[in-house]
N, C-alpha and C positions, 0 to 999 in steps of 0.2 A: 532521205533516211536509208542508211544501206541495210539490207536484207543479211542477217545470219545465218550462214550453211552449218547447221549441226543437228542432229540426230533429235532434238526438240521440235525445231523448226520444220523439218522435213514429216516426220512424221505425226505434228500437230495437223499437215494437209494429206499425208498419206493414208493414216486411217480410215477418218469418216469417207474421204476417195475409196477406198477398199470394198468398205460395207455398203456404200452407194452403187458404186459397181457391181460390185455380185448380184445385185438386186435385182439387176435388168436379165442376167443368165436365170436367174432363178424363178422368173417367172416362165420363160423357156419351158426350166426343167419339173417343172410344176407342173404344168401341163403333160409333159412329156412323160411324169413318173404315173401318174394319176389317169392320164387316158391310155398308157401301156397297161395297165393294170382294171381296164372296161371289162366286164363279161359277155357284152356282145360285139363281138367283131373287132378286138383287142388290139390284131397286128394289125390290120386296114388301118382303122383309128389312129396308131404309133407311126405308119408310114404316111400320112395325109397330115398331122401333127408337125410332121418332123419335114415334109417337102414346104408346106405351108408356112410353117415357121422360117426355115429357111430364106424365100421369098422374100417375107417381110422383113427380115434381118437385112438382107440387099436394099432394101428399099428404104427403110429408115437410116444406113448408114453412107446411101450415095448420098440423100437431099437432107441427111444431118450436119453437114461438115458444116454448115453458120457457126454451128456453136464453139470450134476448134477456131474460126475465124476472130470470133468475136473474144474469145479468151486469152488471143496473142495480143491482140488490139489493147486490150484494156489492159491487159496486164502488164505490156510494155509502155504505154503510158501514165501508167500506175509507178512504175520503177522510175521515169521521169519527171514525175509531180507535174503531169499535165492531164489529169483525169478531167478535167471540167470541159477540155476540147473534144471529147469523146460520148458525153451523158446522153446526145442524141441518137447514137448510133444503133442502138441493140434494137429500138422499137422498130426504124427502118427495116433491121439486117431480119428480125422473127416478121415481119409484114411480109417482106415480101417472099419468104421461106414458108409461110403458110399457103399462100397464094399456088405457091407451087406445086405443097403434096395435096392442095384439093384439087386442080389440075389433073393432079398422077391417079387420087383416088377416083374421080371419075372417070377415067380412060382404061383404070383397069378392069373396073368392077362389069364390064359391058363384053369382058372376054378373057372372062374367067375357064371358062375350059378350055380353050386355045392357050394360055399362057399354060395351064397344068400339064396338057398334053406334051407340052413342049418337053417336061420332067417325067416324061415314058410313064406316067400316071394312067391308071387305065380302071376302069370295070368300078368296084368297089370304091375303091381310093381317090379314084377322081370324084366320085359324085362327095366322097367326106368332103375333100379338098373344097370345093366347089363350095357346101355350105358351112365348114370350118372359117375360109377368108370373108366369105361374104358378110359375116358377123364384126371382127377381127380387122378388119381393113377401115373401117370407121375411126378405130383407134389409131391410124396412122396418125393426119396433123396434130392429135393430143399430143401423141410420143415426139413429135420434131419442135413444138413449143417448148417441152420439159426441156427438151435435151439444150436445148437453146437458154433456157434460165441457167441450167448447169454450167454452163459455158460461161454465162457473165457471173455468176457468183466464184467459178474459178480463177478468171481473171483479177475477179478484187479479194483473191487471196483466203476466201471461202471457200472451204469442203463440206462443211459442217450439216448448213440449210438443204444440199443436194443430197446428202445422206439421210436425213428426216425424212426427206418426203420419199427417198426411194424403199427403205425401211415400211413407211404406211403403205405405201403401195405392196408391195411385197406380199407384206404379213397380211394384208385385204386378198388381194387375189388368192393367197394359199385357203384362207377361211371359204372364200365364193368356189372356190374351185372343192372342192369337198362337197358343198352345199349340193350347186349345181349341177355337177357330173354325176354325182351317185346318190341324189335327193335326200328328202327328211320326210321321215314318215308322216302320213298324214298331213303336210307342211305345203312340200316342194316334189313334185314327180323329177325322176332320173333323167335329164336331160343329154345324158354321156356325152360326144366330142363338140358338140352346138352348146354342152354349159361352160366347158373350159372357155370356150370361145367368147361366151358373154362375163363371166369371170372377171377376163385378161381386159378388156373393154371396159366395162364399170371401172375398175381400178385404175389405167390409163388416165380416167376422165376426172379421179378425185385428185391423182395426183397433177395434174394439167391447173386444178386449182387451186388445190396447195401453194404450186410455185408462184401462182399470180399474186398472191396473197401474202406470202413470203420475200416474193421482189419487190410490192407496192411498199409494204409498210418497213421494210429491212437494210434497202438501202435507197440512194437518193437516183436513183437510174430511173428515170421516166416512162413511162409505155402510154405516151401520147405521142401520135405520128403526127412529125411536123418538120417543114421545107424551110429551103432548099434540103438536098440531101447533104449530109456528113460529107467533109474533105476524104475521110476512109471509107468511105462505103465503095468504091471503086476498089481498093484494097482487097476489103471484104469477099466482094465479088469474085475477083480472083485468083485468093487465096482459097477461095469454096469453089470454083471452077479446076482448081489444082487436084484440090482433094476428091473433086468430082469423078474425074476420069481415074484416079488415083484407085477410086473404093469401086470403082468399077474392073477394076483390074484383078483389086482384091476378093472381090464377088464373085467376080467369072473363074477362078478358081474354084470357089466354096461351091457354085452352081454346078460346075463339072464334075464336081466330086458328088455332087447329091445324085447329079443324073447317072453316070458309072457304077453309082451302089444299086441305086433303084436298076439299071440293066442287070447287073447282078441276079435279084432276087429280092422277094420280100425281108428274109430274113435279115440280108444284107444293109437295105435301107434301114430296116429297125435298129440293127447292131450299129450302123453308122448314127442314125438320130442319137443316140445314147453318148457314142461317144464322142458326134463336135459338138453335144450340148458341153459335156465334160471341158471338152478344151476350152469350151469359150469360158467355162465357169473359169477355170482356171488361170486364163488370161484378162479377165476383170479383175481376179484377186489379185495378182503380180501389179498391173493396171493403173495400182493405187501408188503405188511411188512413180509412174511414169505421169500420174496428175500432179503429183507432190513436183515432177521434174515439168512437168507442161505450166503450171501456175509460177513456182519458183523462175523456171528461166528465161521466161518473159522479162521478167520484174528484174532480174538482174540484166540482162540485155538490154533493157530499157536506163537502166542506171550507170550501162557501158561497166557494169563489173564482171570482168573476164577470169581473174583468178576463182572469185566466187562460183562462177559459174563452171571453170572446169572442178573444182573442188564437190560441187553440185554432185555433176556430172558421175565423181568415183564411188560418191556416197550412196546415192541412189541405186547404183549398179549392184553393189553392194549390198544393200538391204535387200534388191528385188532376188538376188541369189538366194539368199538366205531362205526366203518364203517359196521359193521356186525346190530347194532340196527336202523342204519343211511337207509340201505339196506331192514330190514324188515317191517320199516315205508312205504318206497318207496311201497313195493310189498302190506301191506292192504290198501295205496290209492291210488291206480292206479291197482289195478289185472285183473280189467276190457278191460280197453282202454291197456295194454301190452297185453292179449290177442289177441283181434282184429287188432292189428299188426302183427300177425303171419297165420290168419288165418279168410275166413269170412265161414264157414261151421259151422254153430249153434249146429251140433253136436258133433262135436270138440269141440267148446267152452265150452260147457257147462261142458264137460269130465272133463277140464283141470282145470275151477274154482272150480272143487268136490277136488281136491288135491292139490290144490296151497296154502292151508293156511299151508300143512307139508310142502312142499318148506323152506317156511316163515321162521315157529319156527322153520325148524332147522338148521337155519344159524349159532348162538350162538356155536354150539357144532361143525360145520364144519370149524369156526373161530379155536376153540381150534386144532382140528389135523393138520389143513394147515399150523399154527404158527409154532408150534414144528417140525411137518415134514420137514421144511424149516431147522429149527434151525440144524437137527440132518443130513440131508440133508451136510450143512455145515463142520459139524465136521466128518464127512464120515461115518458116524455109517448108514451104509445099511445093513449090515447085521439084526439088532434090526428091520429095520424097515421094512425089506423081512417079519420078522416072527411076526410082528402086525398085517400085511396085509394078511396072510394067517390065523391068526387066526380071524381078524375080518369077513373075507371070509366063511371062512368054518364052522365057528361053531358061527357068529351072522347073516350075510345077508343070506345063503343058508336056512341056517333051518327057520327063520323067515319066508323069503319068502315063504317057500311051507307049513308051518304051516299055513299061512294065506290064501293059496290057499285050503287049505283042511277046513279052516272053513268059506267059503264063502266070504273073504274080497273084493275078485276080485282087481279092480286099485287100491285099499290100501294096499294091502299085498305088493304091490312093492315097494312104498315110505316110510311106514313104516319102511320097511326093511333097505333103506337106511339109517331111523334114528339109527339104531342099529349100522350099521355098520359104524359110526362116530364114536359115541359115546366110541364101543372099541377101536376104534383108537386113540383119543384125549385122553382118559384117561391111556391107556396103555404108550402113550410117555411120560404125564408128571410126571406117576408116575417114569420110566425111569431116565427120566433128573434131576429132586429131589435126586433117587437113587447116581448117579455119581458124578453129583455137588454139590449138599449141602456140603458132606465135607470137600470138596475143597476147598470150597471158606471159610468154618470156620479156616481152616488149614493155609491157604495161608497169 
């Protein structure tokens, strides 16, 4: 059955992708608005938030990549009308992806001040740090199961169920985190940065069951583990060992930049928490046409439709523009009042609107790599896009960065950096995807 590329289509998966996406930053910034905003020990709290969080964001997005794996799989056999060769795959591919972040969880949990240290965390901020994750880290394999249902309900062309449950999740944690952080009278004592913590936890854990519950009864994918293994699960494997080293490349940037701020100063680290909570908000929203392009080009790849698929390709780009100029309107009339939702320490603020206008501009160019990364994402090409992320790593963000620290840039040299390190990215993939399809689709 061929797949239609039109503005219905696309954004019947883009959407609910959109508002599922943000769901995950927003529990981020939920924390991050609400423990900026403690009356005891405020900026500590904001920087132990925001290093911790961080952490966790690397962690969940190295031993997430099943779920990108499992959504090219099914969604290109999906486009082939051979789904029934695949219905065992997903229970294997979350088995043993569980296996792995209990693994991580217990290895971390046993040297937890050694890993903080590591992020120049000292005095105050380490001891938050220390009991911030120790709560908070429980909820890891919850979050790499979700993410892993998300994965197969995209690949069968489902945005919809992934959006529901990130939605309850969401709006739970913003309620617990209210409750918990700054109590109810008589009710609940003020738990401050230990309630976000339990919050973010609880909520992880209803949606963990939601999805169970939603993939049992919703579609016909099995979550009984049973042998031999899948003909793909080798695939799987490494296409998720691609992305492995991949998000690791991707990390080690976001980690250097957390520790650069935190050398800084406190105020610095604060000002930064705010604002890559901001980007990542921002690049989950774009996000949702790059699932619209990861589900859709699967499924046309799979059905060998190449015209469709560059047509895909210009529409997607296209719309994520449009939300991307939509998005930097928002941030120059309002950068003020979104500030002071995160934070009322004046000298934080002021940190954070010296660099929020690169935020801004460079949304347009994080539109461009999100789009594509999605699209290629889709078609299973990890490999290509292990070795984009390593080069935009290692030879546009790293050097930049300390180029800028050696000639005084200070909190510029870090977001600067980030614009470079888009910039290789977006343009390395489209030259990429021009490469392989142009002549395809002339051919075809």
């Amino acid at each position: 059955m061929s797949t239609p590329v039109n503005f219905k289509s696309i954004t019947r998966l883009a959407i609910p992708a959109t508002i599922s996406g943000i769901a995950e930053p927003i529990l981020s910034i939920t924390d991050t608005a609400i423990v900026g905003n403690i009356p005891v020990d405020g900026l500590e709290s904001l920087a132990a938030a925001g290093i911790v969080g961080s952490f966790l964001s690397m962690l969940i997005w190295v031993l997430g990549q099943t779920r990108s794996s499992i959504s090219a799989i099914i969604s290109q056999y999906l486009g082939a009308g051979k789904l029934d060769e695949v219905k065992n795959l997903p229970a294997q591919a979350i088995f043993f992806n569980i296996l792995l972040s209990i693994f991580v969880l217990l290895t971390t949990i046993f040297i937890i001040e050694e890993i903080f240290s590591l992020f120049n965390a000292s005095g105050k901020i380490l001891e938050y740090c220390i009991s911030y994750y120790s709560i908070r880290v429980w909820g890891f394999p919850l979050t790499l199961f979700t993410f892993a249902v998300f994965g197969i309900f995209r690949g069968l062309q489902n945005t919809f169920y992934p959006m529901v449950i990130a939605m309850l999740g969401a709006g739970l944690n913003i309620v617990l985190d209210f409750a918990f952080v700054y109590g109810i009278d008589g009710i609940l004592p003020a738990m401050y940065l230990e309630g976000a913590a339990w919050a973010s936890l609880i909520s992880q854990a209803i949606m963990a069951i939601i999805a169970l519950i939603l993939l049992l009864k919703k579609t016909e994918i099995s979550m009984k583990l049973v042998f031999p293994l899948n003909k793909e699960m080798k695939n799987v494997i490494f296409m998720s060992l691609n992305l492995f080293v991949r998000t690791i490349a991707l990390n080690a940037a976001l980690m250097l930049a957390v520790r650069e701020a935190t050398t800084l100063g406190d105020e610095f680290i604060g000002a930064h928490t705010i604002a890559i909570n901001l980007w990542l908000f921002s690049a989950f929203f774009i996000d949702g046409f790059s699932a619209a392009g990861n589900s859709m080009g699967g499924k046309l790849l799979g059905a060998k439709d190449y015209s469709g698929l560059w047509l895909l390709s210009k529409k997607i780009l296209l719309y994520g523009m449009v939300v991307s100029v939509i998005l930097m309107g928002f941030g120059f009339l309002f950068y003020q009042p979104i500030g002071r939702l995160f934070s009322n320490e004046s000298v934080v603020l002021t940190t954070f609107y010296g660099i929020f206008y690169i935020v801004i501009l460079g949304l347009p160019m994080n539109t461009l790599a999100f789009i594509f990364d999605g699209l290629f994402k889709g078609m299973g090409e990890m490999k290509y896009l292990r070795n984009v992320l390593l080069a935009a790593t290692f030879l546009g963000f790293i050097p930049t960065l300390y180029l800028g620290k050696f000639l005084g840039w200070g909190f510029y040299a870090i977001w600067i950096a980030f614009v470079v390190w888009m910039m290789i990215r977006g343009f390395a993939l489209v030259w990429k995807f021009r490469q392989k399809f142009h002549p395809l689709v002339q051919n075809h």
